[in-house]
C-alpha positions as MATLAB code, in Angstrom:
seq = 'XXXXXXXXXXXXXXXXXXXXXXXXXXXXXXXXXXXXXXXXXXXXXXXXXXXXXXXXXXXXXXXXXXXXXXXXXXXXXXXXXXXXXXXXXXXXXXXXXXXXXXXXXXXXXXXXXXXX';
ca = [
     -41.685  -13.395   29.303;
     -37.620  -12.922   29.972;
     -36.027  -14.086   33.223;
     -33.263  -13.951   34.909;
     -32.301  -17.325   33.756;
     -32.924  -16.816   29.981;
     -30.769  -13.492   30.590;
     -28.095  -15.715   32.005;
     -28.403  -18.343   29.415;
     -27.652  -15.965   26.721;
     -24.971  -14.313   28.546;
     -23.495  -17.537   28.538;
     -24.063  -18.580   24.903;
     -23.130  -14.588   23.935;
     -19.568  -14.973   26.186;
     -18.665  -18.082   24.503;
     -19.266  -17.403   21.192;
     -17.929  -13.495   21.242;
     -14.638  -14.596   23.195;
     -14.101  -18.291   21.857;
     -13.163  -17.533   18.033;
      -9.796  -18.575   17.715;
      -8.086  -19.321   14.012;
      -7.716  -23.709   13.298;
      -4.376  -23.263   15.199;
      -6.654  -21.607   18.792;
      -3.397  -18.813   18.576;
      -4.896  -15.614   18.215;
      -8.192  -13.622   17.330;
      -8.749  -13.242   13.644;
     -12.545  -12.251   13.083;
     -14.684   -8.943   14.750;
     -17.937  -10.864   15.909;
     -20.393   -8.877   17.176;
     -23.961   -9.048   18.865;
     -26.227   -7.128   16.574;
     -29.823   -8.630   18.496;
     -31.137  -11.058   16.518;
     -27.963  -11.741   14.667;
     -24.272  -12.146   14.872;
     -22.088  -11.054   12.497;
     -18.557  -12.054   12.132;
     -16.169   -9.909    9.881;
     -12.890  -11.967    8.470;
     -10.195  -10.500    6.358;
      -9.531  -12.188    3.039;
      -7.434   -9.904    0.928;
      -6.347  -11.340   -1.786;
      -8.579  -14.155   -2.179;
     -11.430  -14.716   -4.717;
     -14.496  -15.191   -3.888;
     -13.866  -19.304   -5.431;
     -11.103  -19.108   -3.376;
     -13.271  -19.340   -0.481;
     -14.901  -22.417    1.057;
     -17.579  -22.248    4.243;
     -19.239  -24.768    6.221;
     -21.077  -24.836    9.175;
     -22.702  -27.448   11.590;
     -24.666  -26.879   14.848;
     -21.121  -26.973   16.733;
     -18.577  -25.022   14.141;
     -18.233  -22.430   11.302;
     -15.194  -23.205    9.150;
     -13.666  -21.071    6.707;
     -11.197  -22.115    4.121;
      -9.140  -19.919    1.961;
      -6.445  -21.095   -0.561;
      -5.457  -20.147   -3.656;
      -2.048  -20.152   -5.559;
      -0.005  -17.983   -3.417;
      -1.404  -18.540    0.626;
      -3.867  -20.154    2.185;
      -6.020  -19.145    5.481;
      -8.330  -20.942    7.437;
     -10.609  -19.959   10.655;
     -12.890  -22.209   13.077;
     -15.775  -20.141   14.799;
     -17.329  -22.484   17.545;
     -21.358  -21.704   17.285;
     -22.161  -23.773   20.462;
     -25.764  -24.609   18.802;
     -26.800  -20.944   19.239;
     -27.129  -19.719   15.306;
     -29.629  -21.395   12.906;
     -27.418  -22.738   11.183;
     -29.715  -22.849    7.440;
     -30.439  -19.272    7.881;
     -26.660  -18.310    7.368;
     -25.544  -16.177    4.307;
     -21.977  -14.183    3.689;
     -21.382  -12.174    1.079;
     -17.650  -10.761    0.461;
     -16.890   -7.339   -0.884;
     -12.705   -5.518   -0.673;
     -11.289   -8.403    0.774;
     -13.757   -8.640    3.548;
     -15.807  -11.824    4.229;
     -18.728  -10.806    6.239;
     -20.720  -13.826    7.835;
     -24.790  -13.308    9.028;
     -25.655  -15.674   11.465;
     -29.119  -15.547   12.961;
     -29.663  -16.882   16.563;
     -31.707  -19.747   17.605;
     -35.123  -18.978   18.783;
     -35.587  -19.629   22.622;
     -38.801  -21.125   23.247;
     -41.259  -20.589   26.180;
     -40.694  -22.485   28.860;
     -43.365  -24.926   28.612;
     -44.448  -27.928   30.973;
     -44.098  -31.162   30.137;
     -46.242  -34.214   31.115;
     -45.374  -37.691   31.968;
     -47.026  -40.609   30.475;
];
């Protein structure tokens, strides 16, 4: 069962990760992330770059996207804060526009825990 805690938990973890996406240089917003439940999706635009143009990957901590190819070059850091599953990510790129799935963590039940 939800309380007010988990509620504040993911508030947190949702604040950070929704308002925190700043490009490799931390200047200015360059993705739409959004909150879709069990998900977030993060939408970056890549005109004029292949999809071999395009390099992702991802710890517990960061999501990094490189772009380069002859003519320009792009890159983006999206801090994940531990919140996404981080195997369960897939992209898939279509007119210029990257689109990242990144399925949340699963909060356990709070559980008690014994000492030996």
């Amino acid at each position: 069962m939800k309380n007010d805690k988990d509620d504040i938990m993911n508030y947190k973890l949702n604040t950070h990760l929704l308002d925190n996406f700043f490009d490799a240089y931390g200047t200015s917003k360059h993705a739409d992330v959004k909150d879709c439940g069990d998900v977030y999706t993060a939408e970056f635009e890549l005109a004029g770059f292949a999809k071999d143009d395009i390099d992702i990957t991802a710890t517990n901590d960061n999501l990094i996207i490189k772009a380069k190819n002859n003519k320009r070059q792009k890159e983006f850091k999206l801090n994940l804060y531990g919140a996404v599953s981080v195997e369960n990510i897939s992209c898939e790129t279509e007119n210029g526009l990257l689109t990242v799935t990144m399925p949340k963590k699963c909060v356990s039940e709070q559980r008690k825990i014994k000492i030996n």
